[in-house]
Backbone bond lengths (Angstrom), bond angles and torsions (degrees), N, CA, C in turn:
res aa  C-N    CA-C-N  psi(-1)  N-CA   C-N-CA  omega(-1)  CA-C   N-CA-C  phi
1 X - - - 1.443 - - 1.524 112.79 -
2 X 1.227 121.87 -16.72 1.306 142.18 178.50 1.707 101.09 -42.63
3 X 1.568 125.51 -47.48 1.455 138.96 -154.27 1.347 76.75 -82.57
4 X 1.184 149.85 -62.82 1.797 156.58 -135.78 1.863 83.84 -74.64
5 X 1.173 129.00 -69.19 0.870 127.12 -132.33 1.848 109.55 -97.47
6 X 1.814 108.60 -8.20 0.981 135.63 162.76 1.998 120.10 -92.33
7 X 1.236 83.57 -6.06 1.697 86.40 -170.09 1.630 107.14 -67.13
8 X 1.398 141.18 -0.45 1.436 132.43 162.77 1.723 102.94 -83.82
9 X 0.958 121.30 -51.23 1.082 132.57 162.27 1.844 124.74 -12.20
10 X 1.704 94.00 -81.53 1.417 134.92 153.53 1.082 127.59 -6.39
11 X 1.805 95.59 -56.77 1.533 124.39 170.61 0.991 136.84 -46.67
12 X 1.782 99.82 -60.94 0.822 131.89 -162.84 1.372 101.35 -77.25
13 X 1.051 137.00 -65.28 1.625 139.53 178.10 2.028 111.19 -62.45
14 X 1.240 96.57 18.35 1.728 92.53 173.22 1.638 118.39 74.57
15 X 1.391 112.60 -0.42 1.591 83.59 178.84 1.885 109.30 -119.44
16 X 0.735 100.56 -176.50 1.917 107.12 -148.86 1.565 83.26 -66.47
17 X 1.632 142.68 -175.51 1.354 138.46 106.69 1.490 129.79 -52.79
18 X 1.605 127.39 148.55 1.496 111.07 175.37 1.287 121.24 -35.28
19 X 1.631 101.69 -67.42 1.362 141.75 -157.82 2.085 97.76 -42.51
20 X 1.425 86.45 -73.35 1.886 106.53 176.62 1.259 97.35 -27.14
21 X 1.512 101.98 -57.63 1.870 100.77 -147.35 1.453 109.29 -60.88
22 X 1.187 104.63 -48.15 1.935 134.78 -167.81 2.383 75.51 -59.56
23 X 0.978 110.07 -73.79 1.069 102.86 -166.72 1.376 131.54 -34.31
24 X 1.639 108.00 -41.72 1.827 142.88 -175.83 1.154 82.13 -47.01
25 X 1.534 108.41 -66.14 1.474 129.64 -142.17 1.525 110.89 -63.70
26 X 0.842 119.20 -25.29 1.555 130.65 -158.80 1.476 98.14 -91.66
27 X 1.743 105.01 -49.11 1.647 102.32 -161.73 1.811 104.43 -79.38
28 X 1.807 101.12 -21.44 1.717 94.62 165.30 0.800 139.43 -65.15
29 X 1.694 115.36 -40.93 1.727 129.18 166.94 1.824 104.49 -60.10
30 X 1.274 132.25 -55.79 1.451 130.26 162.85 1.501 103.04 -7.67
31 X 1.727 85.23 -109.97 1.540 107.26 178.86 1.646 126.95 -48.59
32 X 1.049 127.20 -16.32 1.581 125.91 150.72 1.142 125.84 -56.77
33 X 1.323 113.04 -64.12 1.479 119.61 158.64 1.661 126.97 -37.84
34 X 1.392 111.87 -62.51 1.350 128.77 -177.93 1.881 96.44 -50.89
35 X 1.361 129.73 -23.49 1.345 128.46 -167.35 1.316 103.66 -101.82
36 X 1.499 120.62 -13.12 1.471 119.74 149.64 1.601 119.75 -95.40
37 X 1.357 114.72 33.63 1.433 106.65 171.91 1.358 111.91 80.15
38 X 1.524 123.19 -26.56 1.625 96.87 162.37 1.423 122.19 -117.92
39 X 1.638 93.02 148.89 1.545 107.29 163.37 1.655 127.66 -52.44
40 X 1.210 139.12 144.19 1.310 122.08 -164.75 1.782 88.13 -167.74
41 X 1.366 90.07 146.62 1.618 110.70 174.40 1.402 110.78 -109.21
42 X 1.445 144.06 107.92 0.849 141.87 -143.18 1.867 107.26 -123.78
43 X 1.122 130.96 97.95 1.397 135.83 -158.51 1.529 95.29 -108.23
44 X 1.429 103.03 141.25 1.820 115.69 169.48 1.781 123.26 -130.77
45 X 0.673 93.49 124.09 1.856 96.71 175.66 1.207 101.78 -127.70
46 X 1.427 118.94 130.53 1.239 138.65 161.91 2.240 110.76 -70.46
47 X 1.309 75.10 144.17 1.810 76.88 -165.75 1.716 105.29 -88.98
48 X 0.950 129.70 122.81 1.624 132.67 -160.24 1.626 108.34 -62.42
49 X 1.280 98.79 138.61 1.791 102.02 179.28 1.411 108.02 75.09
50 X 1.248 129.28 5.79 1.516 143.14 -164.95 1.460 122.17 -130.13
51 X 1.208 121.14 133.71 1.586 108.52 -178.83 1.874 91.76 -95.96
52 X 1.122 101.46 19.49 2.135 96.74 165.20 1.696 110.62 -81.46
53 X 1.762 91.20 165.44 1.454 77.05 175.10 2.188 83.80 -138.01
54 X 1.205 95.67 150.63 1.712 100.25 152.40 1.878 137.98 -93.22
55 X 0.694 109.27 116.83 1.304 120.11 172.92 1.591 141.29 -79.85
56 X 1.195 106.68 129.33 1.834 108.31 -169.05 1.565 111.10 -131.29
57 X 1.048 117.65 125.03 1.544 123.37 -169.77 1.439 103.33 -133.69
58 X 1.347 108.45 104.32 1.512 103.90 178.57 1.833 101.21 -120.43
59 X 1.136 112.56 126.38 1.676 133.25 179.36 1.682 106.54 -123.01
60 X 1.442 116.85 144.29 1.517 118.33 170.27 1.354 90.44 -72.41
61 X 1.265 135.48 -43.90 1.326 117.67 -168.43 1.495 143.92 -85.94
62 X 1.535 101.39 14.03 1.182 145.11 169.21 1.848 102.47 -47.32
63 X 1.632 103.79 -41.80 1.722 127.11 -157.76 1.893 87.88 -74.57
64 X 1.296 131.44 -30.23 1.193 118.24 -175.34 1.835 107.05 -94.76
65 X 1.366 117.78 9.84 1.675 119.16 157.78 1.547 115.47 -128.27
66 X 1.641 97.47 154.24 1.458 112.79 -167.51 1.965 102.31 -76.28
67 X 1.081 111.71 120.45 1.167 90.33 163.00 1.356 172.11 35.31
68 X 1.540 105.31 -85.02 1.406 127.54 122.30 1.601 136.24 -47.76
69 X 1.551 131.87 -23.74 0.808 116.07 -171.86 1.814 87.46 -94.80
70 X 1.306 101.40 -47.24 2.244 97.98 -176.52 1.905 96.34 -43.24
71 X 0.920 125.37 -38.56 1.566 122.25 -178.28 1.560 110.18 -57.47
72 X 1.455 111.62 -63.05 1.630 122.02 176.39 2.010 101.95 -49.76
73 X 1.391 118.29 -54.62 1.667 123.18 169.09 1.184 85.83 -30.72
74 X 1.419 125.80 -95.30 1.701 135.99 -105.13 1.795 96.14 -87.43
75 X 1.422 104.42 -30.21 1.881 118.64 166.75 1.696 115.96 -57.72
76 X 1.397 103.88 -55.00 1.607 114.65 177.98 1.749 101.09 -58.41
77 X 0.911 115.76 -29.58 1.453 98.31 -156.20 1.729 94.04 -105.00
78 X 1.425 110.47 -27.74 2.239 106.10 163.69 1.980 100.40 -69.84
79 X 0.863 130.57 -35.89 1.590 141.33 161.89 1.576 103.99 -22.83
80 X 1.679 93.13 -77.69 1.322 92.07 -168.49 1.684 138.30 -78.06
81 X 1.575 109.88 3.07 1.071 135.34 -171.67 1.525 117.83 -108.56
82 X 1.620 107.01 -35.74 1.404 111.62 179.86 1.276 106.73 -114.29
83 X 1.391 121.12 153.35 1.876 112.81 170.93 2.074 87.05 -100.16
84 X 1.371 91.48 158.23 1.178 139.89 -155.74 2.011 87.95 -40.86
85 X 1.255 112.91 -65.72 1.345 113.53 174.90 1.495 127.76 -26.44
86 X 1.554 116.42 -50.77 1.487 131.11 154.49 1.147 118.41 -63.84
87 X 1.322 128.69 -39.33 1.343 106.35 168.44 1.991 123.39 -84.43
88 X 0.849 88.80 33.14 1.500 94.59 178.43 1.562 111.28 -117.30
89 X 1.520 117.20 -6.63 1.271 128.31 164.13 2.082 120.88 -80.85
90 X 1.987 92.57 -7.00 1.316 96.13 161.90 1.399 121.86 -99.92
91 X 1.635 115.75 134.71 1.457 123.23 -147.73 2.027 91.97 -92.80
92 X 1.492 91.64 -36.57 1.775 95.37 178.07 1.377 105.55 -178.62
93 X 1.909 100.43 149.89 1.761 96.39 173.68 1.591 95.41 -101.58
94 X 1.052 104.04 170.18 1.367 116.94 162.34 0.938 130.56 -130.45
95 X 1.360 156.79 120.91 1.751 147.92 -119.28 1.470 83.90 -151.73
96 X 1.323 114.50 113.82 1.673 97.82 162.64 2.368 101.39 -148.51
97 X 0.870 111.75 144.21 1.635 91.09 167.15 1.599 125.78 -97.51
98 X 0.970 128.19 170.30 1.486 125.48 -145.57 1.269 121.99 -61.82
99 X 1.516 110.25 -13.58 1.198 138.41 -158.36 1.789 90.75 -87.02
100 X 0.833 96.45 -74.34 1.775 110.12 175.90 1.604 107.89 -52.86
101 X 1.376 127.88 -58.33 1.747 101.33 157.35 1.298 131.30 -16.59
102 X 1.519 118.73 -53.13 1.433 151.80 -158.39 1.552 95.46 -68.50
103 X 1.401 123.23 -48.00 1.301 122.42 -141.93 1.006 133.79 114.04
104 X 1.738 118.01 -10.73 1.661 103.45 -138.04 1.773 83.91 -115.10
């Protein structure tokens, strides 16, 4: 609650709030995705003692790209939304489809 109650503050000295950012972040990876045709669930945890956050993007349609290319997606589209400073508060994405959550 510390970010809530510091967020005039926050402002004022230039850097994002947790809460906002984790939020930005979520509705960009969403709707970026969704404008390339896939659906995607987009999860955030902030990394403790850290103003980073981690990232999880799981899509069924994730299963028709390699790896590397869902990484280059999910980068192009934090690229074009954040300048370089904000995205350096992400520690890692993780691209996987539901299937691969699972284990299987």
């Amino acid at each position: 609650m510390a970010e809530v109650k510091s967020h005039s503050r926050s402002v004022r000295q230039g850097r994002v709030p947790t809460a906002s950012f984790a939020a930005r972040l979520r509705k960009v990876l969403v709707d970026g995705l969704k404008a390339a045709g896939i659906d995607a669930d987009v999860r955030t945890e902030a990394v403790p003692t850290t103003r980073l956050h981690r990232v999880l993007v799981t899509a069924r349609k994730f299963k028709q790209l390699p790896p590397s290319e869902r990484q280059d997606l999910v980068w192009r589209i934090v690229g074009r939304h954040f300048n370089q400073e904000d995205q350096l508060l992400i520690s890692m994405i993780v691209t996987l489809t539901p299937d691969e959550m699972a284990g299987k």
